[in-house]
C-alpha positions in Angstrom: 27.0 1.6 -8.8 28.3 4.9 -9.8 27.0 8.6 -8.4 25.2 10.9 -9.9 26.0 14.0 -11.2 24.6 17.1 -9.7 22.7 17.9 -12.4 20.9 14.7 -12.2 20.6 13.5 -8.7 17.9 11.1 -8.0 15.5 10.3 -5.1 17.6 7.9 -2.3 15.5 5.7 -0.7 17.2 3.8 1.4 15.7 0.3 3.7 17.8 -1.4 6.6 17.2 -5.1 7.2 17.9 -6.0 10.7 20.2 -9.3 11.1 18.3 -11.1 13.8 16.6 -14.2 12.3 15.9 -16.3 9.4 14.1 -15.0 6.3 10.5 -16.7 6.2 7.6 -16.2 3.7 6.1 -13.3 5.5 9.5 -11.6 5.3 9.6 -12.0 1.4 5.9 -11.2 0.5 5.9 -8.0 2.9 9.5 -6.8 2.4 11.9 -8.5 -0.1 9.9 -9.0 -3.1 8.5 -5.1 -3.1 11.7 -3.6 -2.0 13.6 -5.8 -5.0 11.2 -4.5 -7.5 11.3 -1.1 -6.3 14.9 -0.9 -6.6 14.3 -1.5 -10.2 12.5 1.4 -11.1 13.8 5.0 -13.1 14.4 7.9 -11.0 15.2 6.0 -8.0 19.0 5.2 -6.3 18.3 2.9 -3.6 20.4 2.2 -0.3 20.0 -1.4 1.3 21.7 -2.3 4.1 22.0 -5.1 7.0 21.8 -3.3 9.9 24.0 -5.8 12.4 24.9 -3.2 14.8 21.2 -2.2 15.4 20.9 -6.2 16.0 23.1 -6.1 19.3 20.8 -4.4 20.9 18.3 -7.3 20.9 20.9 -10.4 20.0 23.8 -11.3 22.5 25.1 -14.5 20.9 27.6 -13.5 18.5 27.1 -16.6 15.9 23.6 -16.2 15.5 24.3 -12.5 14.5 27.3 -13.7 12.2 24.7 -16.5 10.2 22.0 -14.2 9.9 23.7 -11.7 8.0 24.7 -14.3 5.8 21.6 -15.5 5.9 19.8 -12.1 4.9 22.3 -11.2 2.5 22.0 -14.3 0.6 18.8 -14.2 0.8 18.1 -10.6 -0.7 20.9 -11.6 -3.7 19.0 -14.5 -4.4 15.6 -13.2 -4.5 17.3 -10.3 -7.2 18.5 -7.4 -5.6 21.7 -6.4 -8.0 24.6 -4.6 -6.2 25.3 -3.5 -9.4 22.8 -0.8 -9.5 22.2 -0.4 -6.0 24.0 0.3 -3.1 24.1 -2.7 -1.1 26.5 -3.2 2.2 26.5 -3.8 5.8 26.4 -1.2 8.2 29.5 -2.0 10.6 31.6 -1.7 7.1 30.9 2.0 7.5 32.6 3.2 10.7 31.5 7.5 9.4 28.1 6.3 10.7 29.1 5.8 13.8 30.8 8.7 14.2 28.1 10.4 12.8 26.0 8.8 15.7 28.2 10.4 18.3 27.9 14.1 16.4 24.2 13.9 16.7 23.8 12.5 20.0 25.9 15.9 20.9 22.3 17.7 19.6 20.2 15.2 20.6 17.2 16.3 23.3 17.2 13.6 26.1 13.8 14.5 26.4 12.6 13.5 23.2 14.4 10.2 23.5 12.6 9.8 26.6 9.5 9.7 24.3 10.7 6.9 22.2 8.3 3.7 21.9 10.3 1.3 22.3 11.8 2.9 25.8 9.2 4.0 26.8 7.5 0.7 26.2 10.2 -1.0 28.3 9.9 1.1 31.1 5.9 0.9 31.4 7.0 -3.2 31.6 9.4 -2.3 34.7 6.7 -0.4 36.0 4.0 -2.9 35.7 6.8 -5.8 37.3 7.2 -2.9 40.1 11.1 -2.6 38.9 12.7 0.6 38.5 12.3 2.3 35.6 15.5 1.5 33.7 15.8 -2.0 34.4 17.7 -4.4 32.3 17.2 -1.1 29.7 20.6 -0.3 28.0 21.9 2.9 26.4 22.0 1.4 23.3 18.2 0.4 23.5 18.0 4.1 24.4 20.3 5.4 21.8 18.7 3.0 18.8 16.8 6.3 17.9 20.0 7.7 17.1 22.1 5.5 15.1 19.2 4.9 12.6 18.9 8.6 12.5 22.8 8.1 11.6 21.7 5.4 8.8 19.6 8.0 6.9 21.4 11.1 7.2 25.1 9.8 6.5 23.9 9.5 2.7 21.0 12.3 2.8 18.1 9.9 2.3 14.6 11.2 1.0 12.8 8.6 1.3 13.0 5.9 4.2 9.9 2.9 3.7 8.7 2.2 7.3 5.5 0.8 8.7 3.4 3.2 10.9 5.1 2.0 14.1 8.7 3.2 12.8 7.1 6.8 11.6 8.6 8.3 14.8 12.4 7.5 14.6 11.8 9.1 11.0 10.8 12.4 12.7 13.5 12.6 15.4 16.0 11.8 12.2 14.7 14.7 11.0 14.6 16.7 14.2 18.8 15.9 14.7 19.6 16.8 11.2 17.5 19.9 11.9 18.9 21.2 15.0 22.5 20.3 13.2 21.9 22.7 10.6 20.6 24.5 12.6 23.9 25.1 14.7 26.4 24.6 12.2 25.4 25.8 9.1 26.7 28.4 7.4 25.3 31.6 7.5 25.2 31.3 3.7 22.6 28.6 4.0 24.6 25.5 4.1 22.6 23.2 5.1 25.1 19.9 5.7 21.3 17.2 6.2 18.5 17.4 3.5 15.6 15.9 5.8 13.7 12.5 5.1 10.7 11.8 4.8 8.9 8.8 5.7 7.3 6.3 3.1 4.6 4.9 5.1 3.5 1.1 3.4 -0.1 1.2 3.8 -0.3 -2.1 1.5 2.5 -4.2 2.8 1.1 -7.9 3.1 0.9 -9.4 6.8 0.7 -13.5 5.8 -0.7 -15.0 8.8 2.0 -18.1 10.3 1.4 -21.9 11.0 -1.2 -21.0 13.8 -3.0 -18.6 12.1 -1.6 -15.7 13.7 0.8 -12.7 11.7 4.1 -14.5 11.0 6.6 -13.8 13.3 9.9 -15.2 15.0 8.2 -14.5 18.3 5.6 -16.3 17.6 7.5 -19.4 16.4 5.0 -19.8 13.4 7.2 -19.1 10.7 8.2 -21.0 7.4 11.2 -20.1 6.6 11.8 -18.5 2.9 14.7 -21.4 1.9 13.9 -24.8 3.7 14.0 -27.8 1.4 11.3 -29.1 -0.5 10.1 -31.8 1.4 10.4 -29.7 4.6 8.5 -26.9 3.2 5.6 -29.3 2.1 5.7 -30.5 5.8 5.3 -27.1 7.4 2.5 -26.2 4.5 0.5 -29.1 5.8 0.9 -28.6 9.6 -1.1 -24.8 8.9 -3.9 -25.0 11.5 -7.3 -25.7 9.8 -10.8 -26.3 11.0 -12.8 -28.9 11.3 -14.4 -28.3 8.0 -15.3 -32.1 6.1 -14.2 -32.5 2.6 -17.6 -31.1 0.7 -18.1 -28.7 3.2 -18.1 -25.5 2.1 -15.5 -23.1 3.2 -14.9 -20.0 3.9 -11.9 -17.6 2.7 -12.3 -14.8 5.7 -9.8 -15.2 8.2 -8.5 -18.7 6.0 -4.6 -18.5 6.9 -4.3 -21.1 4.0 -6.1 -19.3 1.7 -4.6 -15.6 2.6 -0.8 -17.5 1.8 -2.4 -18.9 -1.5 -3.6 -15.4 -2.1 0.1 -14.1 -1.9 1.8 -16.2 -4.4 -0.9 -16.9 -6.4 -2.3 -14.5 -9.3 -5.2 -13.5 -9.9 -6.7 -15.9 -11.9 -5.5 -18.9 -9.8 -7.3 -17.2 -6.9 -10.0 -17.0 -8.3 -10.1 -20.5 -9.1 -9.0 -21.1 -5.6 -11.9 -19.2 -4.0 -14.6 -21.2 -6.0 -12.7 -24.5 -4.7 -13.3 -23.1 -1.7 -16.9 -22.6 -1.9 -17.1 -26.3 -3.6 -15.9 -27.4 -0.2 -12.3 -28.7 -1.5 -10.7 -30.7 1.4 -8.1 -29.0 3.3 -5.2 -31.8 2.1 -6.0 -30.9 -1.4 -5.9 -27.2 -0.6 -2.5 -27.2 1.4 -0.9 -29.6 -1.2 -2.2 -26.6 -4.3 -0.6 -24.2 -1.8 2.6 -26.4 -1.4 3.3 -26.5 -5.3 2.2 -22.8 -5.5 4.9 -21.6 -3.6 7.1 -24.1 -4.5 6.7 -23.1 -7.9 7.9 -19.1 -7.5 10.4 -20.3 -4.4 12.1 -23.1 -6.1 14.5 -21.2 -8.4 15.4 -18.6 -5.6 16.2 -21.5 -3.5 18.7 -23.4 -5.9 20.6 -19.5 -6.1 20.2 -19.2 -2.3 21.9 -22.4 -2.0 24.7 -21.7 -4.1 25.4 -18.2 -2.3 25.1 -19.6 1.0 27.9 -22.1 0.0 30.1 -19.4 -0.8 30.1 -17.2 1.7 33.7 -15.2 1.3 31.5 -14.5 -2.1 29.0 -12.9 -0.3 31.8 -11.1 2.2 33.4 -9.6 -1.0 30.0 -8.2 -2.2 29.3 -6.5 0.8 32.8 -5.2 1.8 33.3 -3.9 -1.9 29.4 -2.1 -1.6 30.4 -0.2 1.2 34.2 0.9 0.1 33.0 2.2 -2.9 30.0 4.2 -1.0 32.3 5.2 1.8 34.2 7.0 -1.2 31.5 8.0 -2.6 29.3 9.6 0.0 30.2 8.8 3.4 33.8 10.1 3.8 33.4 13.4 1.9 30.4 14.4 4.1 32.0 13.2 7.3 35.7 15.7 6.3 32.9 18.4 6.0 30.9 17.7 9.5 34.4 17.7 11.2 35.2 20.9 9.6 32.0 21.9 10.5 32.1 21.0 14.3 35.8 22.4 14.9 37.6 18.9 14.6 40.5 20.7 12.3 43.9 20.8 11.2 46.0 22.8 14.2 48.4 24.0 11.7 45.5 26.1 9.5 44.3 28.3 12.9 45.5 32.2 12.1 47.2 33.6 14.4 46.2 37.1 15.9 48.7 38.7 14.1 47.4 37.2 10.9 43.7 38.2 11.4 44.9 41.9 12.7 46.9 42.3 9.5 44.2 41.0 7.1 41.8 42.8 8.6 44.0 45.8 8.1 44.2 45.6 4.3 41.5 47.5 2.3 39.8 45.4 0.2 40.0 46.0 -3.4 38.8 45.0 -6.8 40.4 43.7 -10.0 39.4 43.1 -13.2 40.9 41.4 -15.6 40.5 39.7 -18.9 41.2 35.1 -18.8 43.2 33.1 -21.2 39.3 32.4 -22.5 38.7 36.0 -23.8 36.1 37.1 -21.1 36.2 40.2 -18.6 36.6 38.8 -15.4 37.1 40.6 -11.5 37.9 39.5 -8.0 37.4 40.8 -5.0 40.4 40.5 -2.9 41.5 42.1 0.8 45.8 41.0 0.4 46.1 37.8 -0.6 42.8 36.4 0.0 40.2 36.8 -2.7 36.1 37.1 -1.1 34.6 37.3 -4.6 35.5 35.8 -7.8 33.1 36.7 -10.6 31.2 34.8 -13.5 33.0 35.2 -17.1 32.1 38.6 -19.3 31.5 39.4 -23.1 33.4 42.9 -22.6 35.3 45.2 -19.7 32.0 46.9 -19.6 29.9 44.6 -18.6 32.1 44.0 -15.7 32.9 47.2 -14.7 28.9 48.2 -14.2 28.6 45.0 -12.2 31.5 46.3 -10.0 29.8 50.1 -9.9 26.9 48.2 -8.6 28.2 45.9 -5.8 30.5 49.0 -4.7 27.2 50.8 -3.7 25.1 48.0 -2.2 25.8 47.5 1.4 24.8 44.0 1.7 21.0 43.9 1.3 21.0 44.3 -2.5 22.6 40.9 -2.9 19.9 38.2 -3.4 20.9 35.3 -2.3 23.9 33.6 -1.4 23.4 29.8 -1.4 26.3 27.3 -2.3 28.8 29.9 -2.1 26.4 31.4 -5.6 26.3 35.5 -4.9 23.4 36.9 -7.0 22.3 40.5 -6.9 19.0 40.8 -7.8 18.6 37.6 -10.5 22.0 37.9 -11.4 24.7 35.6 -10.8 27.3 37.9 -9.5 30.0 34.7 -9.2 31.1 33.1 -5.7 33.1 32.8 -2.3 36.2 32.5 -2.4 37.8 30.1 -0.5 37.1 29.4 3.2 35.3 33.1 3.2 32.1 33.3 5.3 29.3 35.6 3.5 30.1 38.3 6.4 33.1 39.0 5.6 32.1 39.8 2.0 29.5 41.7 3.3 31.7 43.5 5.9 34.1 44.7 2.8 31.4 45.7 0.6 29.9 48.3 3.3 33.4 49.8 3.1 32.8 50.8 -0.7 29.5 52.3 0.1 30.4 53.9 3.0 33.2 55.6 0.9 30.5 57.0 -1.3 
């Protein structure tokens, strides 16, 4: 997976997979199957990750965390996601998000994670049980808000896919990065978060489980994505049914049988499934169409699932090398900036008094000069530090009028200054120099007009 330029950065959209469980059909209808195709379309650079520290909070035996994430990330290589055009890793091989969780839980509101669902779900259950209301609650239950805030931001995500009940840790995301900014950026507009927004999935598909009821590990209805064959067919016919005779019609509302067949099945075949149906097809016929059905789309994953499973230092390799190459890439470079940012910096670069009394001293001044490329270029510069490089020139005049004009602003002529760009009016004037805050070139300026 290689960057993009700046020029041509596309929308991040980015999905965490919790390593808690055992992929099952519901998981691949609702979530793997439209997130792989997704990753595969133009425009798009798309951030998956297994999110195995968010699993602690809820998992406290350490070998079904480890054979989860195997699971998972066989799982999602199997079905087609290609870590060579997405970014693909797990989250504890990037240690900048958790420090990135600890610079944002220094903005944090305690209030608003007081307003979190799924604490304040917990504590309305130690209420109700007459228990006080922390309970068998632990900071990192309290703090989950935060580290996923810490997922998105680390890589600026725009676009996070969540269901309704997740909408709310995509607003406090937004709400850190916000009040971040907000206190550390620049006054030249740097603005270290871009916020996300979230991509609610109205259409995701809920298959019910074994009992009729949405699929779920809590439940125990599941059936899991990669069992064998015969074990599949097993769990296919043990779906609950009623007491419908072969002949009988049937109906498709509120069919778990038939709303699994509907999932795997296309159009056509559904079709053809819904007139059985109504011709009163017996339920063993029915489950055993719905075996081969899925059989038919699963069987091929399965064999590759199989073969990555069995090689898991393969897997290990994928994962450690996906989030090297996007700690390089991304998560390191922003991290050196929010340390900057916060006042976690080199000792041996603070000025001494002496320094900033003498630098403050020194009049600022303007050269001009012509490059080794043939343009008419000037600087800005109060003793050795330069505020102001310019853009290149076609002739000494040009740049000499530009200098006339900045000498008489006194700071609200210029436009805009975003990403160290000065404009005046619609002009690009040039930029910063180094480590030079937009008051300080401000400050110098009003000398010149105040000379005038």
């Amino acid at each position: 997976m290689q960057p993009d330029s700046p020029t041509a950065r596309r929308t991040r959209v980015l999905t965490g997979i919790t390593t808690s469980g055992t992929p099952h059909l519901g998981n691949y209808v609702g979530a793997i199957r439209p997130a792989v195709a997704a990753s595969r379309g133009e425009g798009v650079e798309s951030f998956y990750f297994l999110a195995d520290y968010h699993a602690l909070i809820k998992v406290q035996e350490p070998a079904r965390v480890q054979r989860s994430t195997l699971e998972i990330a066989a799982t999602w290589l199997a079905c087609g996601l290609d870590p060579e055009t997405v970014w693909f890793y797990r989250q504890s091989d990037v240690p900048e998000v958790q420090e990135l969780t600890w610079l944002l839980t220094c903005v944090a509101g305690k209030g608003l994670l007081n307003r979190a669902h799924a604490y304040k779900a917990a504590v309305d259950r130690n209420r109700e049980a007459g228990e006080d209301d922390d309970a068998g609650i632990t900071a990192g239950l309290f703090m989950y808000p935060v580290l996923m805030a810490a997922d998105i931001l680390i890589f600026n995500a725009d676009k996070v896919p969540v269901g309704r009940d997740q909408i709310q840790h995509i607003e406090m995301a937004r709400d850190f990065g916000q009040r971040f900014n907000h206190l550390y950026g620049d006054p030249a507009g740097k603005q270290y978060f871009s916020l996300p927004e979230a991509v609610i999935e109205e259409n995701v598909a809920t298959l019910p489980g074994l009992d009729g009821r949405k699929m779920s590990k809590s439940y125990d209805n599941t059936i899991p994505l990669f069992v064998p064959r015969e074990q599949l067919r097993k769990l296919i016919f043990s779906i609950v049914t009623d007491s419908s005779a072969p002949g009988e019609p049937k109906q498709t509302e509120g069919s778990a049988l038939f709303q699994l067949y509907q999932a795997f099945a296309s159009r056509e075949e559904t079709g053809a499934m819904r007139r059985a149906f109504a011709d009163g097809i017996g339920w063993g016929d029915a489950k055993q169409a719905l075996f081969e059905r899925v059989d038919v789309e699963v069987a091929p994953l399965r064999e590759k699932y199989e073969a990555l499973i069995a090689d898991p230092a393969k897997i290990e390799l994928i994962l450690r090398e996906g989030a090297a190459r996007l700690r390089e890439t991304y998560a390191a470079p922003l991290l050196k900036q929010l340390r900057e940012a916060v006042g976690l910096r080199d000792l041996s670069k603070v000025e001494t008094v002496a320094e900033k009394a003498v630098e403050k001293a020194a009049p600022p001044v303007f050269k001009q000069y012509r490059a080794a490329d043939g343009r008419f270029y000037f600087k800005l510069v109060r003793g050795d530090r330069v505020l102001l490089q310019s853009e290149g020139h076609a002739s000494p005049r040009e740049a000499g009028q530009l200098v006339a004009k900045l000498k008489q602003t006194t700071g609200a002529g210029l436009h805009s200054v975003v990403e160290k760009g000065v404009h005046l009016g619609e002009h690009l004037v040039g930029h910063l120099g180094e480590d030079v805050a937009v008051e300080e070139l401000l400050e110098a300026l009003g000398r010149f007009a105040e000379e005038t």
